[in-house]
Every structure is written in structure tokens, then in C-alpha cells.
PDB file of N, CA, C and O in Angstrom, chain B, residues numbered from 101:
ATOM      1  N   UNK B 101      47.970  96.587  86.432  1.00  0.00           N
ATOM      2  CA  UNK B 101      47.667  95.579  87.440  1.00  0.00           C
ATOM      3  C   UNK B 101      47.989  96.105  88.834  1.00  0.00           C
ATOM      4  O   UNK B 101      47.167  96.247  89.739  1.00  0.00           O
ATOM      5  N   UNK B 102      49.160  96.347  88.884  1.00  0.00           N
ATOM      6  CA  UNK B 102      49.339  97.123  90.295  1.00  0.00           C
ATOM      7  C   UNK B 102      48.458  98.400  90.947  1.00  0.00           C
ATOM      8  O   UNK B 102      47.983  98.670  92.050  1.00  0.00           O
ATOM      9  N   UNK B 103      48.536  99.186  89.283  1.00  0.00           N
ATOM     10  CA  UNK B 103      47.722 100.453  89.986  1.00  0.00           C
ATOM     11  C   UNK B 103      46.460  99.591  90.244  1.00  0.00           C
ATOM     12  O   UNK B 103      45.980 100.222  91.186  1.00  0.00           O
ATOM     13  N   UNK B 104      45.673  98.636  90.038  1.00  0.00           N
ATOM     14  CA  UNK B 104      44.266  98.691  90.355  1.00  0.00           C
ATOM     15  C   UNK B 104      44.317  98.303  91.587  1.00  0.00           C
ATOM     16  O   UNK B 104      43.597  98.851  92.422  1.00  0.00           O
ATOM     17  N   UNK B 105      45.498  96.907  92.055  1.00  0.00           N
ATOM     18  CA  UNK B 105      45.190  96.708  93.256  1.00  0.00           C
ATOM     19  C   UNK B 105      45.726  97.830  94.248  1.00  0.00           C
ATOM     20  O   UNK B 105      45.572  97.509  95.426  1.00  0.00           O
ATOM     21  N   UNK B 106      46.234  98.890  94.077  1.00  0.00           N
ATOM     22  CA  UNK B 106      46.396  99.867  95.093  1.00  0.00           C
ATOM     23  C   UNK B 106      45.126 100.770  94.732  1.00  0.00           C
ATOM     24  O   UNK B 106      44.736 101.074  95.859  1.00  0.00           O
ATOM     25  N   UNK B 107      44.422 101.260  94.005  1.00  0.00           N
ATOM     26  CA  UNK B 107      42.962 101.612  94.334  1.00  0.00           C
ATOM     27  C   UNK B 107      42.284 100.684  94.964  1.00  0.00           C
ATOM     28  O   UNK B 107      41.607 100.837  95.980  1.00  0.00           O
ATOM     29  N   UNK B 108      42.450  99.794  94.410  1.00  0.00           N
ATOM     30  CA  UNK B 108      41.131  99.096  95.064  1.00  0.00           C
ATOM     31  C   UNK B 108      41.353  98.792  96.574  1.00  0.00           C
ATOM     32  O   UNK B 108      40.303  98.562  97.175  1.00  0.00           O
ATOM     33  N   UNK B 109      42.790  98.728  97.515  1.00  0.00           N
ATOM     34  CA  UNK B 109      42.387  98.833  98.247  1.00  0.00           C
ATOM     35  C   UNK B 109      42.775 100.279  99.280  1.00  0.00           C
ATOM     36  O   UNK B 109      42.984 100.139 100.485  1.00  0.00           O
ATOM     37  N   UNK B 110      42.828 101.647  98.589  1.00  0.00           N
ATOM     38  CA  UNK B 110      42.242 102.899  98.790  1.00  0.00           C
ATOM     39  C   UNK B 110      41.076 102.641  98.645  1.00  0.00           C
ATOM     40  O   UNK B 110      40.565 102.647  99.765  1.00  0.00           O
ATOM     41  N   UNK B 111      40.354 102.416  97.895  1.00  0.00           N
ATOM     42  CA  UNK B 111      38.779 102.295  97.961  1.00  0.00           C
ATOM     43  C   UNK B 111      38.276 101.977  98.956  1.00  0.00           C
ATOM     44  O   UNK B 111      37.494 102.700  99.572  1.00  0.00           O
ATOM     45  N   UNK B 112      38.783 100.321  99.466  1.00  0.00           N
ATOM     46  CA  UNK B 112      38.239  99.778 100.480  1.00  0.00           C
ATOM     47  C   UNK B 112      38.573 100.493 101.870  1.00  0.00           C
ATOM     48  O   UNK B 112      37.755 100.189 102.739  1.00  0.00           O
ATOM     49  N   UNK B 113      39.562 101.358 102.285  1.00  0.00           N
ATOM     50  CA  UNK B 113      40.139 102.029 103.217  1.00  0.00           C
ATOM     51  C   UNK B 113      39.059 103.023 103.732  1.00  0.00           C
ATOM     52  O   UNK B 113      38.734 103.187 104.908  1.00  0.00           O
ATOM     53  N   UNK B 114      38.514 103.720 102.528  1.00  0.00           N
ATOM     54  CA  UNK B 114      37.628 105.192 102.434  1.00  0.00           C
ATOM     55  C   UNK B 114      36.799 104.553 102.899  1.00  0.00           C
ATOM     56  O   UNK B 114      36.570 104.691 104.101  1.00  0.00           O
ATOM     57  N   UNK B 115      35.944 103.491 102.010  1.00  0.00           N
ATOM     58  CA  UNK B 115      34.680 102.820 102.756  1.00  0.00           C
ATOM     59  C   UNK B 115      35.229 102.540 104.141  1.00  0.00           C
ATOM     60  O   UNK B 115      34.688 103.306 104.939  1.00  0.00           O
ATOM     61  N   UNK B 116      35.744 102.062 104.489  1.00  0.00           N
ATOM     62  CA  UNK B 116      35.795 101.992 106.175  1.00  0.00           C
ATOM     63  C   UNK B 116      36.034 102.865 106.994  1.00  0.00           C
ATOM     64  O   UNK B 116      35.785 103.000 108.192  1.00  0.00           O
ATOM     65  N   UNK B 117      36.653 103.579 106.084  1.00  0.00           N
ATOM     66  CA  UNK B 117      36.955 105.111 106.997  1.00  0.00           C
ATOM     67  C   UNK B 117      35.530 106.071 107.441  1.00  0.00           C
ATOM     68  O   UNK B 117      35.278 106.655 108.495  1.00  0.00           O
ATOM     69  N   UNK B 118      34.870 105.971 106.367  1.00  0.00           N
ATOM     70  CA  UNK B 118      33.612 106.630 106.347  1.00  0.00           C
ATOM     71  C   UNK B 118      32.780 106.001 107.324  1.00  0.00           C
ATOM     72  O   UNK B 118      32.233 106.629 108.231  1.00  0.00           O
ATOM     73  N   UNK B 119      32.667 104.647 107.134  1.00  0.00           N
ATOM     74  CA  UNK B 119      31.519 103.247 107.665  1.00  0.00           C
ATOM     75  C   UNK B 119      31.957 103.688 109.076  1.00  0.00           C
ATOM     76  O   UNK B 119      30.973 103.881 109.789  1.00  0.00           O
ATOM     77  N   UNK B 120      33.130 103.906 109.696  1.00  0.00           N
ATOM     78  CA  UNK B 120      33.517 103.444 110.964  1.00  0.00           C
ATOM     79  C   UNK B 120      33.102 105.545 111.689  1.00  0.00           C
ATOM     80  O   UNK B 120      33.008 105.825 112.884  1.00  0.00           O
ATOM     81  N   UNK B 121      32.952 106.580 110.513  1.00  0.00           N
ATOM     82  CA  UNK B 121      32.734 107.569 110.683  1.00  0.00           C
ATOM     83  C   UNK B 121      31.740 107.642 111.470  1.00  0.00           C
ATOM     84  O   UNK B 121      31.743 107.744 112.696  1.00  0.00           O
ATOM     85  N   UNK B 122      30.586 107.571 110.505  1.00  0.00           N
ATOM     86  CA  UNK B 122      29.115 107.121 110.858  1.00  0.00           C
ATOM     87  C   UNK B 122      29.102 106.269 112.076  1.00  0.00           C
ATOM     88  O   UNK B 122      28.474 106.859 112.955  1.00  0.00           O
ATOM     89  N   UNK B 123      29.494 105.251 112.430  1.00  0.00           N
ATOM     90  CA  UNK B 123      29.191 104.624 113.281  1.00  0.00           C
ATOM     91  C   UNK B 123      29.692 105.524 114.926  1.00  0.00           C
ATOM     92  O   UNK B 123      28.957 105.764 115.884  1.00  0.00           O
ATOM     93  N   UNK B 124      31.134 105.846 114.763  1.00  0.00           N
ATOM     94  CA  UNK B 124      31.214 106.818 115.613  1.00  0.00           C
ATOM     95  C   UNK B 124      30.468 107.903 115.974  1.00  0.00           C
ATOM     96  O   UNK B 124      30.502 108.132 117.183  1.00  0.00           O
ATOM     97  N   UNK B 125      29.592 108.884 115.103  1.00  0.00           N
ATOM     98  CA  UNK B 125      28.564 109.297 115.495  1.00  0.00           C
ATOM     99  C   UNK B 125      27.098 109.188 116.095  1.00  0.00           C
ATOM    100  O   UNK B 125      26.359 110.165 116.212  1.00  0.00           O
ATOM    101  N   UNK B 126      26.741 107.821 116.483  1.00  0.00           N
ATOM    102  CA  UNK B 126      25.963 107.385 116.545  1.00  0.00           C
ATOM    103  C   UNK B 126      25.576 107.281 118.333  1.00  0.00           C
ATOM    104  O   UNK B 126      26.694 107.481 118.808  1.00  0.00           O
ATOM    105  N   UNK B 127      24.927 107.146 119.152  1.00  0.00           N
ATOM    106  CA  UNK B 127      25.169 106.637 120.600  1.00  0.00           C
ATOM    107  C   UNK B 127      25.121 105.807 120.657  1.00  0.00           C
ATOM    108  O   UNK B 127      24.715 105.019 119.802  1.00  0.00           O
ATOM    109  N   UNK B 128      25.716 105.491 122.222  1.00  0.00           N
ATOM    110  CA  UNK B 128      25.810 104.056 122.741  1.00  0.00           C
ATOM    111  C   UNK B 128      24.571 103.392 122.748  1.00  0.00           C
ATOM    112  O   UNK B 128      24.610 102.164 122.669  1.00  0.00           O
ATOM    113  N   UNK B 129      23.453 103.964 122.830  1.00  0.00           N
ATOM    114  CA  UNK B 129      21.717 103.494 123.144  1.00  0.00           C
ATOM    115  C   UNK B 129      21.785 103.146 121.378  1.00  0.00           C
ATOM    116  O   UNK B 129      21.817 101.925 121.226  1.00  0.00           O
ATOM    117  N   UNK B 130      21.808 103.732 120.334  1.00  0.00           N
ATOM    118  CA  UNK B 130      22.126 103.039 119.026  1.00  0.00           C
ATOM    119  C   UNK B 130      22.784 102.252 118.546  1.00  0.00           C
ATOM    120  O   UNK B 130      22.400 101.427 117.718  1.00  0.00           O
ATOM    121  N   UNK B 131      23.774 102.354 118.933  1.00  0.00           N
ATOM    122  CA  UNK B 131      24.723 101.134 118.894  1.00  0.00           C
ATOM    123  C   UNK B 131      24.781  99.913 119.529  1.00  0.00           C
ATOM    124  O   UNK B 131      25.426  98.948 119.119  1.00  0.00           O
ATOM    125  N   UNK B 132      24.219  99.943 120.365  1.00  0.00           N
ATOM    126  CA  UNK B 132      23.798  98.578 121.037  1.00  0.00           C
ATOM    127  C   UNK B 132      22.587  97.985 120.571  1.00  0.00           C
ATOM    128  O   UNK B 132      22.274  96.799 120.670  1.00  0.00           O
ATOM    129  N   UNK B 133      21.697  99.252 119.868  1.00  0.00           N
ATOM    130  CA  UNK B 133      20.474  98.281 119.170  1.00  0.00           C
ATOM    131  C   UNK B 133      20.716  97.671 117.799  1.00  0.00           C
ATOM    132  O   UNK B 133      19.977  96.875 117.221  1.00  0.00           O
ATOM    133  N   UNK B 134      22.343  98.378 117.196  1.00  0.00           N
ATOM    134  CA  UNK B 134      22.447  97.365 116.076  1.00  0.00           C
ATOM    135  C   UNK B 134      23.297  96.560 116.736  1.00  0.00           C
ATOM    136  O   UNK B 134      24.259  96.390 115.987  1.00  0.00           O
ATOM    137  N   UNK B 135      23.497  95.804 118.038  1.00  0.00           N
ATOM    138  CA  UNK B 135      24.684  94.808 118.302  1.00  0.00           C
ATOM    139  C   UNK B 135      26.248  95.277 117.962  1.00  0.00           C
ATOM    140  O   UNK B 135      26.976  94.327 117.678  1.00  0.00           O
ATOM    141  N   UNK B 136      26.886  96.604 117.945  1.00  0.00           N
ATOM    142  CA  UNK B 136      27.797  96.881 118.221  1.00  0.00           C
ATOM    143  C   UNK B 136      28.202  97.692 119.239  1.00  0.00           C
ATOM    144  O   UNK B 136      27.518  98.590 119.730  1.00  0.00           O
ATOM    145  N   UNK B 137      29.784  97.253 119.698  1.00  0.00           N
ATOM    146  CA  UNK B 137      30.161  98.165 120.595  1.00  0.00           C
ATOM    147  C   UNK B 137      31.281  99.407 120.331  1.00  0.00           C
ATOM    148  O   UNK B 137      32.188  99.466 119.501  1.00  0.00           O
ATOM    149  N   UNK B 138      30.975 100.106 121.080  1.00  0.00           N
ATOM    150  CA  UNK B 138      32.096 101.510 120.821  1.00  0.00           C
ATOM    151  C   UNK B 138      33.134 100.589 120.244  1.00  0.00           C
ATOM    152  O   UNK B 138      33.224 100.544 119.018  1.00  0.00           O
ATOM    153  N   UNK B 139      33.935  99.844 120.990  1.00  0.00           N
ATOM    154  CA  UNK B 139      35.527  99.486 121.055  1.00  0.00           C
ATOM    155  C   UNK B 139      35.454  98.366 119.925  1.00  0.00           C
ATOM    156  O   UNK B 139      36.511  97.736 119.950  1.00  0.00           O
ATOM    157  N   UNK B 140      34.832  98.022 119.218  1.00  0.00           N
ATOM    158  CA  UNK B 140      34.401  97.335 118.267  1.00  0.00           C
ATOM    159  C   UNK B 140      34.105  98.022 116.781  1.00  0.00           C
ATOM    160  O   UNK B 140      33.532  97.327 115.941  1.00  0.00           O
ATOM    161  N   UNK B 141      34.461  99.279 116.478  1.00  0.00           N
ATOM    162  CA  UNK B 141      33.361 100.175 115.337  1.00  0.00           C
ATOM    163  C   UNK B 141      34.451  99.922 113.848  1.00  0.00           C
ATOM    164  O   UNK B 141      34.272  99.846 112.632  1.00  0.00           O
ATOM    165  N   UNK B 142      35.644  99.854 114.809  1.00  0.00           N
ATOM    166  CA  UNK B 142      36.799  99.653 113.791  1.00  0.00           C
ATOM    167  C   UNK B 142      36.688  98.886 112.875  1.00  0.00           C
ATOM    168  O   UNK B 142      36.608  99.044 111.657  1.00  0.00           O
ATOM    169  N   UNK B 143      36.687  97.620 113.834  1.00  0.00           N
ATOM    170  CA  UNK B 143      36.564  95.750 113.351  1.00  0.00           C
ATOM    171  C   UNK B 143      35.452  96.059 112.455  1.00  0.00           C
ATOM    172  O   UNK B 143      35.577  95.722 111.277  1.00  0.00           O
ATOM    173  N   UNK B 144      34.458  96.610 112.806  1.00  0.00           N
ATOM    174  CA  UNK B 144      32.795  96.154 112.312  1.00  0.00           C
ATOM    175  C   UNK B 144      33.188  97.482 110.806  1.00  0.00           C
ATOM    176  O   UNK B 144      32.371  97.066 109.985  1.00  0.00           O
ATOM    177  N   UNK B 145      33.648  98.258 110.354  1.00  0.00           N
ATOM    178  CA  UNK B 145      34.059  98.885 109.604  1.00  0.00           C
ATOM    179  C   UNK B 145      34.796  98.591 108.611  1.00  0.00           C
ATOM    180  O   UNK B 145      34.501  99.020 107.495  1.00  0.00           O
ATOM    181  N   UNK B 146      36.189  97.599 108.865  1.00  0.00           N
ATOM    182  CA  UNK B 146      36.987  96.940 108.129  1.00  0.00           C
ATOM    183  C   UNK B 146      35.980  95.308 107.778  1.00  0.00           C
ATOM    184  O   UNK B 146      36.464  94.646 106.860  1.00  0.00           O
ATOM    185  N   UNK B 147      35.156  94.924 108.203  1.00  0.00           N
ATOM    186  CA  UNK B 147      34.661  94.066 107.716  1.00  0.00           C
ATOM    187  C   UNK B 147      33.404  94.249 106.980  1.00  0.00           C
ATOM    188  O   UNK B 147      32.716  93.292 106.624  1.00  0.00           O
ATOM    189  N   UNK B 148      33.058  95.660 106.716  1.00  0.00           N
ATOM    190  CA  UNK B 148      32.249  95.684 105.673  1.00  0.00           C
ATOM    191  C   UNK B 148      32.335  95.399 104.259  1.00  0.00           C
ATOM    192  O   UNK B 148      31.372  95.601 103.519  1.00  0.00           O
ATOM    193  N   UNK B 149      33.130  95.068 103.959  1.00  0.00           N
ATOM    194  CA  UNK B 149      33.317  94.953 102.536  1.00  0.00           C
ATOM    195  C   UNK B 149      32.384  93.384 101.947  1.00  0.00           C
ATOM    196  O   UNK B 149      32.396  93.069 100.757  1.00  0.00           O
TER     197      UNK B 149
END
């Protein structure tokens, strides 16, 4: 029981880690056409799940 909830939320960490990767690579002219901002990539990363 414990180990799953500490994968599962390593799991969810990676996905955001990655999600918020990608998004950091992206430009500001892209990122504003999906409605996010730089200072925002975090938030919008941790709420992908």
C-alpha cells in the first residue's frame, strides 16, 4: 500500500517534470497560442494529471 502510493506519486512528478519540459521548450509566440504563460508552465504541468 505504501509502496504504490509513493510510485504513484513519482509517476505523477515525472509526468510533470517532462509536461513542464516540453512546455519550456516551446516560444513565447507558442505559448501564448495555447493560452499559457512562461511564469505559469509549472502550475499548467502539475495540473495535468
Amino acid at each position: 500500500m505504501f509502496l504504490s502510493v509513493v510510485l504513484s506519486g513519482l509517476r505523477r512528478w515525472l509526468r510533470a517534470r517532462e509536461t513542464a519540459r516540453q512546455l519550456m521548450a516551446l516560444s513565447d509566440r507558442e505559448l501564448s497560442d495555447i493560452g499559457v504563460a512562461r511564469h505559469d508552465i509549472a502550475h499548467v504541468a502539475r495540473q495535468g494529471d
